[in-house]
Residue, then its C-alpha position, 0 to 999 in steps of 0.5 A: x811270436x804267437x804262441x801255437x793256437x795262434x799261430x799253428x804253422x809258425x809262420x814269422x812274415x809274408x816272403x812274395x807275391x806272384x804274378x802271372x805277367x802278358x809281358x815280362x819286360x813291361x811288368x818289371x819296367x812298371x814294378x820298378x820304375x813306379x813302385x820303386x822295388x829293385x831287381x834281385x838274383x833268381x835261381x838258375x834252375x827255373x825253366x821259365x822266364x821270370x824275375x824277382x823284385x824286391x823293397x819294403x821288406x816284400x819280394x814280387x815274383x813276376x812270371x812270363x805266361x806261356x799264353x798271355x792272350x789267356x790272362x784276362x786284363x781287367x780295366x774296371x778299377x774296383x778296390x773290392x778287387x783282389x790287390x797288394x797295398x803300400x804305404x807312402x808317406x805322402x797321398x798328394x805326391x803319390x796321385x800328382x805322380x800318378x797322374x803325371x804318369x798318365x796312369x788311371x785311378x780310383x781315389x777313396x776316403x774311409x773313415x774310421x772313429x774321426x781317423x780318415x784313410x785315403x786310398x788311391x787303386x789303380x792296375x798295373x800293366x797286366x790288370x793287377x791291383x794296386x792300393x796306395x794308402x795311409x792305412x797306418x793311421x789306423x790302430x790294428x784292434x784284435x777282436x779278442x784281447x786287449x792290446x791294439x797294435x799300430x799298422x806300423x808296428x812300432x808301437x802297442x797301445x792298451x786298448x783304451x788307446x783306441x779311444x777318440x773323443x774320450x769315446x770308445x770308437x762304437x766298432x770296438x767290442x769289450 
């Protein structure tokens, strides 16, 4: 855990994201069925409808607006746009599937000292974000300090591990 100057709230992990849904069904249908979270227990005492779901260490709070013609669908796919992003294990299965699905996307590459990032955005029923990546590949460099942790978080690499080449990558900063 950081010390407290770098972490004055003592948080230890994200807990839920919220979305404000048009339909609640179709939404859990979406989020389960596609994204593969699973529905858990809510508490009793909320006086609106709703559901909680839960997978990779995250829960999704769904809600059921009191107006859903007052939520703004958005159709444009932007990846600048507000989103959550997942990891998977393989992009082809993941754009195969989706295509499958009949479910519209934006395929982007970035590319980061010679690693290559693929990400694939695309809405769910309400017109939220969605991003499929392989992010992991990229080491996560601290802009201060000299440790460079993996997205994956299983490992620490010195900074020198950011190295391609035999180069330090030009946007790390000694």
């Amino acid at each position: 855990m950081k010390d407290i100057a770098g972490n004055p709230l003592n948080l230890t992990s994200l807990n839920h994201v919220s979305f404000l849904c048009r339909s609640l069904q179709k939404s859990v249908d979406f989020y389960t069925g596609i994204l593969g979270f699973i529905p858990i227990r809510r508490p009793g005492d909320f006086d609106f409808d709703g559901a909680w779901l839960y997978s990779y260490g995250i829960g999704i709070h769904l809600i059921q607006s009191e107006d859903p013609d007052k939520i703004l669908k958005k159709t444009e796919i932007d990846p600048k746009d507000h989103h959550i992003s997942f990891q998977c294990e393989s992009m082809g299965a993941v754009e195969k599937k989706l295509k499958e699905l009949g479910i519209q996307y934006k395929k982007q590459r970035v590319e980061e000292c010679g690693m290559y990032v693929d990400q694939l955005f695309f809405h769910d029923p309400d017109g939220f974000m969605i991003e499929i990546c392989n992010c992991d590949i990229l080491p996560v460099i601290p802009i201060a300090g000299e440790m460079a942790l993996l997205c994956s978080r299983l490992r620490v690499l010195p900074l020198e591990a950011a190295v391609t080449n035999t180069k330090v990558c030009p946007t790390v900063k000694r």
